[in-house]
C-alpha positions in Angstrom: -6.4 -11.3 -1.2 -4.5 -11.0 -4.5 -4.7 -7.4 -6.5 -5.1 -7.2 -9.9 -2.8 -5.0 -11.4 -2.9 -3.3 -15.1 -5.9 -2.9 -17.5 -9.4 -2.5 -15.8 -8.5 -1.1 -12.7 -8.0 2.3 -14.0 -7.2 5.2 -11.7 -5.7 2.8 -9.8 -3.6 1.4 -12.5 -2.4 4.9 -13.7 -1.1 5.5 -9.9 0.5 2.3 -9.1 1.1 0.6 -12.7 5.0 -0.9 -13.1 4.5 0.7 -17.1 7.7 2.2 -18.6 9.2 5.3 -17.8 9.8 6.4 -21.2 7.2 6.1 -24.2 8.8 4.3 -27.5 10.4 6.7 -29.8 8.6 6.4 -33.3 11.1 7.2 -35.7 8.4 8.3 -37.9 7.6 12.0 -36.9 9.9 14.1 -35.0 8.7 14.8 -31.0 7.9 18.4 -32.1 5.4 17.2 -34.8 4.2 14.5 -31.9 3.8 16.9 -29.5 1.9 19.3 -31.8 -0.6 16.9 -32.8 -1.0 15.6 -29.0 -1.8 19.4 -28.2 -4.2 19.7 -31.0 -6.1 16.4 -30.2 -6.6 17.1 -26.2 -7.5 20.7 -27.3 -10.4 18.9 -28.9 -11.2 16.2 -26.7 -9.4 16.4 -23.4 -11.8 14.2 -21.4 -10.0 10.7 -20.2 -12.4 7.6 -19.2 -11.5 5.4 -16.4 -13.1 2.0 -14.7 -12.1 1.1 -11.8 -15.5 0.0 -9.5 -13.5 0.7 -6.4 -12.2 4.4 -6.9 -15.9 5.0 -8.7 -17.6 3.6 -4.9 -14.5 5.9 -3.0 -15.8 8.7 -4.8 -19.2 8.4 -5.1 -19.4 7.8 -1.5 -17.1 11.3 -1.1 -20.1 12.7 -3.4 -22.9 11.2 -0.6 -21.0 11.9 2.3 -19.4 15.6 1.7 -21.3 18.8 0.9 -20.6 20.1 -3.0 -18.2 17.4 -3.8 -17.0 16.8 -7.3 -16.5 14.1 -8.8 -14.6 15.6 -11.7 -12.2 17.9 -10.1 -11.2 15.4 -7.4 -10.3 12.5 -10.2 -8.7 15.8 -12.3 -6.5 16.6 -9.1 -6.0 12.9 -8.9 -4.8 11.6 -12.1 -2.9 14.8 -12.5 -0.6 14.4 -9.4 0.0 11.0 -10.6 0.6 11.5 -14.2 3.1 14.8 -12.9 4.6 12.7 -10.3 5.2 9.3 -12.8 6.1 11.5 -16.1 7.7 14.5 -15.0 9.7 15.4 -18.2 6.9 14.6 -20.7 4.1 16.5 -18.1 6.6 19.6 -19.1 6.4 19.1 -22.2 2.6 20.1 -22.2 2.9 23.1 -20.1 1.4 25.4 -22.9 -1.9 23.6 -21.5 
């Protein structure tokens, strides 16, 4: 069975994607600006939507299965290893969050 890698699988994606490991400079605004307008937009809107059917049945079973399970904090705990883990220097960056 072949796996589909890349857009549509998304927790899954985020963890094992082959993306870069550093984001294209944009010689437009300096990283402080970038970073400052990053801040100010997840400050308003910090929630991050994912499809993937099979992490959705994984957790949703989790949520049957096991007492006061969330659904939220486990993906949270999830993507955030993974983002930490992938990005390490740009997670830094953020740490003010």
């Amino acid at each position: 069975m072949t796996q589909k890698k890349g857009l549509g699988m998304g927790l899954d994606a985020l963890i094992q994607s082959r993306t870069r490991k550093e984001p294209e400079k944009d010689t437009g605004k300096d990283d402080d600006a970038r970073i400052q307008e990053v801040i100010r937009e997840v400050k308003k809107n910090p929630r991050v939507t994912l499809w993937s059917a099979r992490s959705a049945a994984v957790l949703r079973y989790l949520k049957k299965t096991q007492p006061e399970f969330s659904i939220s904090r486990e993906a949270s705990a999830l993507i955030e290893q993974a983002v930490r883990n992938k990005y390490p220097d740009i997670w830094e960056l953020f740490s003010e969050l």
